[in-house]
N, C-alpha and C positions, 0 to 999 in steps of 0.2 A: 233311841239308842238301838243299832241292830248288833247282836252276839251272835256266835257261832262256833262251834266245836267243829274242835280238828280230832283225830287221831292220826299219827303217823310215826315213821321209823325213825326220823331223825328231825332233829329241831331246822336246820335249814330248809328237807321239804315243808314242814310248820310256816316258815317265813314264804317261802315263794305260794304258797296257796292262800294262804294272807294277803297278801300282796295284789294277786290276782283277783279273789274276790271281791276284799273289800277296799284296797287302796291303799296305796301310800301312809295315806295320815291313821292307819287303824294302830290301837294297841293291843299289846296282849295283857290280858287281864290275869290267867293265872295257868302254869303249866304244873303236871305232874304225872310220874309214872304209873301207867293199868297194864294188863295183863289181858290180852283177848285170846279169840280161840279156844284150843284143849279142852279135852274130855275127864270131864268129873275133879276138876283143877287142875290135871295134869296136861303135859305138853305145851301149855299156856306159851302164847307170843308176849314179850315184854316191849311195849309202845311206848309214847308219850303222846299225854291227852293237853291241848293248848285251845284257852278257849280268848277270842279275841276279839276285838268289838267297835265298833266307830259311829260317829254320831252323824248322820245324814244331812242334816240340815245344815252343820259345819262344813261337811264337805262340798254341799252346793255351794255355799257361797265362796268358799274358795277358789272354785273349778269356776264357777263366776266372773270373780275379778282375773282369774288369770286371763278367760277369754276377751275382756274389754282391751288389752291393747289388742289384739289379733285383730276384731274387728275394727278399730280402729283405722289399723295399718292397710287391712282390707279395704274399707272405703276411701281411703287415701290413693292408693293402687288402682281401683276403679274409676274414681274420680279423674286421676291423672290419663288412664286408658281411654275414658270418652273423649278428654279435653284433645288426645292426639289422636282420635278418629276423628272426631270434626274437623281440625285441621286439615286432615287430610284431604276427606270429603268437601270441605268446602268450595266451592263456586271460585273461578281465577277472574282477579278484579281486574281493571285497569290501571296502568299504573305508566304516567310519562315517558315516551321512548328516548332510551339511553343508549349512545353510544355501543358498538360489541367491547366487550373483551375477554378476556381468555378466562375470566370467574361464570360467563355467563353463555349459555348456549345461542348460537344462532342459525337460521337458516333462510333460503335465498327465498325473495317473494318472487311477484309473477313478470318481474322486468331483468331479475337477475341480480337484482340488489341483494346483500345481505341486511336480514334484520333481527334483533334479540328475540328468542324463546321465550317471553314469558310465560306462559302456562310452566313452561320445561321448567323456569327457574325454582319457581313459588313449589312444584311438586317435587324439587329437589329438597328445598327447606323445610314444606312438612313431614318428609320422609325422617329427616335429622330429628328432628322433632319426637316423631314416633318411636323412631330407635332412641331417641334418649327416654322416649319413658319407658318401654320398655328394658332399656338397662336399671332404670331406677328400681323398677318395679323387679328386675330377680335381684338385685340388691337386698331388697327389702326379705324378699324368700332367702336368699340364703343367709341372714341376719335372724329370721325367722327359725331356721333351720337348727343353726350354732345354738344360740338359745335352750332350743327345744334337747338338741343333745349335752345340753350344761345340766340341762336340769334329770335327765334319767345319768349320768355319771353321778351327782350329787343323790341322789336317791342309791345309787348302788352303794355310794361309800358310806352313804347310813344305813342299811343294812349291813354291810361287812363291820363296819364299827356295832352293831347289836348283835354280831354272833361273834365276834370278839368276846364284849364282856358277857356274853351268857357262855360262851366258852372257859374263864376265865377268873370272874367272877364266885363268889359260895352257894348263890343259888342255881348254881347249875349243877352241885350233887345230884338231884332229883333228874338228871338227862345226860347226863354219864354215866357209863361203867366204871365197878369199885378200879378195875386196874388202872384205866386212863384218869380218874380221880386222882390216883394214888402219883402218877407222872406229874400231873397237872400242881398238884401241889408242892410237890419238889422243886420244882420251874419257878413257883411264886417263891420261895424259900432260896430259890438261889439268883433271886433279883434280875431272872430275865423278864425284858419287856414285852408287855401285854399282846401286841402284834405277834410279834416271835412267836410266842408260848399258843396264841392262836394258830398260829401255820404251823408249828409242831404235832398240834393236837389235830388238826383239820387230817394231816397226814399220816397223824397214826391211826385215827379210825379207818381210813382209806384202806393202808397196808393190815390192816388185824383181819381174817376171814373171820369170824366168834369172837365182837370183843365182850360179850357177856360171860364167854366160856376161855378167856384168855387171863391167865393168873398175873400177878406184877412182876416177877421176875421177864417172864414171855414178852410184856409191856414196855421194862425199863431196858430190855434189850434191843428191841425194834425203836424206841424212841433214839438207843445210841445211836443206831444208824444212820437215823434222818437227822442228827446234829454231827454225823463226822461229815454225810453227806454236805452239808450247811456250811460246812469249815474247810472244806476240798480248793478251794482258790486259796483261801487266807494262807494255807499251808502250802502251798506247790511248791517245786524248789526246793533246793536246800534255803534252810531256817539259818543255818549257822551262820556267825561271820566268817565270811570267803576266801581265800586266800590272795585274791588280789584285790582289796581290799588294802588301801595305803592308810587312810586317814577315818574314823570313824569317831561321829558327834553323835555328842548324848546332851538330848532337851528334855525339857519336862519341868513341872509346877515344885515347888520346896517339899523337900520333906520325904521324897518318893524312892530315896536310894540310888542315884544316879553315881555317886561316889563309888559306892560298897560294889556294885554293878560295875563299875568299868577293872575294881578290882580282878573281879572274879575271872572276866575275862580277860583281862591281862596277865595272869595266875595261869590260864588254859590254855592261850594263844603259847606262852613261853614254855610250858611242862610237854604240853600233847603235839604243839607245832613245830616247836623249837626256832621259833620266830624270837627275831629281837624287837622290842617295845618300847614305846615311849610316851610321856604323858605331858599333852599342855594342858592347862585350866584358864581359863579365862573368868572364875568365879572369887572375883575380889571385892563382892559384896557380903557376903555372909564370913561372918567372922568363926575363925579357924576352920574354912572352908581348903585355902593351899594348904593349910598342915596337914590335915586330915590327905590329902592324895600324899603332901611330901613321905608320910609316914609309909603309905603303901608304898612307895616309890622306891623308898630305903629298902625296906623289906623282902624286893622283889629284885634290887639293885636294876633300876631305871632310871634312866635320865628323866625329868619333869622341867618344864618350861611356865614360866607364866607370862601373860599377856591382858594387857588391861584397854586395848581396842583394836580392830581389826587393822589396822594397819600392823600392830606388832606379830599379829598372827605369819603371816608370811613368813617372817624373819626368824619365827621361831619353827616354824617347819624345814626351813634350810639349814637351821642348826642341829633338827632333828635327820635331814636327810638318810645318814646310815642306819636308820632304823627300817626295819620290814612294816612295822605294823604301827601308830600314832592315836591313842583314844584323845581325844579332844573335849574335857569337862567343859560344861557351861553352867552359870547361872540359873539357880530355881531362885523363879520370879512369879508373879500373881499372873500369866498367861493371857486373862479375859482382856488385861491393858493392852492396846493396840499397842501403845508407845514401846513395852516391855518385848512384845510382838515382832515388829520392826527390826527392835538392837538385837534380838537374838536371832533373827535370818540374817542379819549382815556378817556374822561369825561364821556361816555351815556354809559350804562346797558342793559345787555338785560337778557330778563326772564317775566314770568309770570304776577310779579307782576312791571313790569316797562313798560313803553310806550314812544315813543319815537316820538315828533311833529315836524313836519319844517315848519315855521312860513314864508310866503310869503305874500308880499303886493299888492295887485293889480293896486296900483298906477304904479307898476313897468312896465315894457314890457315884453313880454314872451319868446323873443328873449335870456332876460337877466336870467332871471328861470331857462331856458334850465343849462346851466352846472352845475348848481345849486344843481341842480335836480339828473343830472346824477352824480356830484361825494358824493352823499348822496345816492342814491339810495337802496344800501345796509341796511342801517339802517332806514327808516322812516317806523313807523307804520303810521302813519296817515299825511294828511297835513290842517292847517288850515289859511284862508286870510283872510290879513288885508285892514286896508282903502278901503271900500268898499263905505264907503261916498264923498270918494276924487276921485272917478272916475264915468264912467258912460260907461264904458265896463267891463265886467264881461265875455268875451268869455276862457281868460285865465283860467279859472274853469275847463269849459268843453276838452282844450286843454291838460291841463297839467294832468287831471282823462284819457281822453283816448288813451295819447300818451303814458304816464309812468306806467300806471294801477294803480293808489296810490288811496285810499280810503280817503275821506274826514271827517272831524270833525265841525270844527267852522267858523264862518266869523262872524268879527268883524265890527261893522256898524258906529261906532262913537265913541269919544273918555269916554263916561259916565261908571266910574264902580258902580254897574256890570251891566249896564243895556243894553249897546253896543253892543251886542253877540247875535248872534240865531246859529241855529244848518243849518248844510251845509246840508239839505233833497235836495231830487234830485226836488222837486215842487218846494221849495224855487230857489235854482238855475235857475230853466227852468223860471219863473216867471221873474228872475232878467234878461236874454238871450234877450226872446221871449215875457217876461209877461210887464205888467206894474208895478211892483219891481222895484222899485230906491232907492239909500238912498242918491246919490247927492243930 
């Protein structure tokens, strides 16, 4: 077994002088912070000491077998190369004379006859020959090649996946700073993923000049940054719905608020725009699902239509024609069902004047969004959350804008129409992350 001590400024140089020395397959055995330099204890530099270790005999025979096909391929490659210089090389035989034609070269003997080239021929064909092993043989090299760059990508993404979780991770108090601790743990606490929460942190050490001498206020400020920064696409545009803007569908899994949600914005659209509204639902699975809209409907004095397949959709949009503005409910259904998948894109519109929202809860887990997400993906223009008063992590924002690129719209804060609703700004967000925004 050979060990060996590091000392250095950051756990990544740790990894890449690891790596260098002693290889790939080393481990680290155990890390923790010293204090070098300084006079009489004072002025002291604060390090991290990592000491890490591999076992040689292991690694021969690893690096061993890896070599066996190489040389393998190697003397295959060789083998092929002699077999097409002797060809080449070899001596032109005799061989029955054949008529010319135009596959074979000929030239005139000493009467003025024409007759076939053989030599010419034979050193046309071991020439093909040669060139074909030689094509065989860079084959093999650039087979060789691809390979070889499969496996140092695979080697980087296991390093980045082990300063991940030493990023990440609780044993990595002992190689952090108290303030970027202090972010680090809020991050976990507000259920952003491990990747994320690594490239936040990788770039807040980056941006800190003293992060030993940098308090958490200093911290939680600069990390706002690099998550409004992170949310700068998801946000672009206006968030709102638009004014031209005819027909707008609301999908999403049971339970998420997709009803109380088109209220609020139909409440907004008629107060603030002074647009006229209208409401179809095509949600005639969930029982007192049309009451529940007829009710807002009453309330708001709006026409409502219902439709129980896309064929009647049409017919009810032409009935709604004199309206400016149309929310279109659908069916919350179990999503991950292809089947359920299907019937609800044959409902939604696309075009211009249509827009197209997937309505997600945050009470939910992100785990659960995930397929959600991906077998919609296709169709969302925007996505807006709910219950956002029913929890007290919000990292699932930031997750689901930078894993899927989806641009955000609304979050809904409470059950009050229409007062419940702000607009998903990237300050808002970072505030509810990192800020003190809560609506638990």
């Amino acid at each position: 077994m050979r060990v060996k001590r590091y000392v250095v400024d950051s756990m990544p140089d740790a990894l890449e002088k690891i790596r260098v020395d002693l290889g790939s397959d080393a481990i680290i055995l155990n890390t923790k912070q010293v204090k070098t330099g300084g006079i009489l204890g004072f002025f002291a530099k604060q390090q991290i000491e990592v000491i890490a270790a591999i076992d040689p005999k292991a690694a021969a025979e690893k690096a061993e077998q890896s070599k066996q096909p190489e040389r393998m391929s190697a003397g295959s490659n060789s083998f092929a190369a002699k077999q097409a210089y002797q060809r080449t090389t070899a001596k032109p035989v005799d061989l029955p004379e054949k008529k010319p034609n135009a596959a074979m070269p000929v030239s005139p003997n000493s009467r003025g006859e024409a007759k076939p080239n053989l030599a010419g021929a034979v050193s046309h064909s071991n020439q093909e020959t040669a060139h074909a092993a030689v094509a065989q043989a860079e084959t093999v090299r650039k087979q060789q090649e691809a390979e070889l760059t499969g496996e140092i990508a695979k080697e980087l993404r296991g390093m980045r996946e082990v300063f991940q979780k030493v990023l990440v991770q609780a044993e990595a108090n002992a190689n952090l700073p108290a303030c970027v601790l202090a972010v680090r743990d809020r991050l976990v606490k507000q259920e952003v993923e491990e990747p994320l929460i690594a490239q936040i942190i990788t770039e807040l050490l980056k941006a800190l000049p003293n992060p030993l001498g940098t308090s958490e206020q200093q911290a939680f400020e600069k990390t706002g940054e690099i998550i409004q920064h992170m949310l700068s696409e998801a946000t672009k545009g206006s968030l709102k719905l638009g004014h031209t803007t005819k027909f707008a569908f609301f999908f999403g899994p049971t339970g998420v608020g997709k009803t109380t949600t088109i209220a609020k914005l139909a409440a907004e659209a008629m107060l603030k725009d002074k647009r006229k509204v209208g409401f179809i639902t095509t949600d005639t699975f969930r029982i007192g699902a049309v009451e529940q809209l007829k009710t807002y409907a009453n309330i708001l004095n709006v026409p409502v239509e219902v439709v129980f397949s896309p064929k009647e959709l049409a017919q009810a949009m032409e009935r709604l024609e004199h309206c400016d503005l149309i929310f279109i409910d659908t069916a919350g259904r179990n999503y991950r069902n292809d089947e359920f998948v299907q019937g609800i894109k044959t409902f939604l519109l696309h075009g211009e004047t249509s827009q197209n929202y997937l309505v997600l809860s945050l009470s939910s887990k992100y785990i659960d969004m995930k397929p959600i997400i991906s077998n919609f993906h296709d169709v969302i223009a925007r996505v807006i959350f709910t219950k956002a008063d029913e929890t007290q992590a919000y990292g699932a924002i930031l997750n689901v804008t930078k894993n899927f690129a989806l641009p955000l719209s609304y979050i809904t804060v409470g059950q009050n129409v229409p007062d419940d609703i702000v607009i998903a700004s990237s300050d808002i967000v970072t505030k509810m992350i990192v800020g003190d925004v809560a609506y638990a």
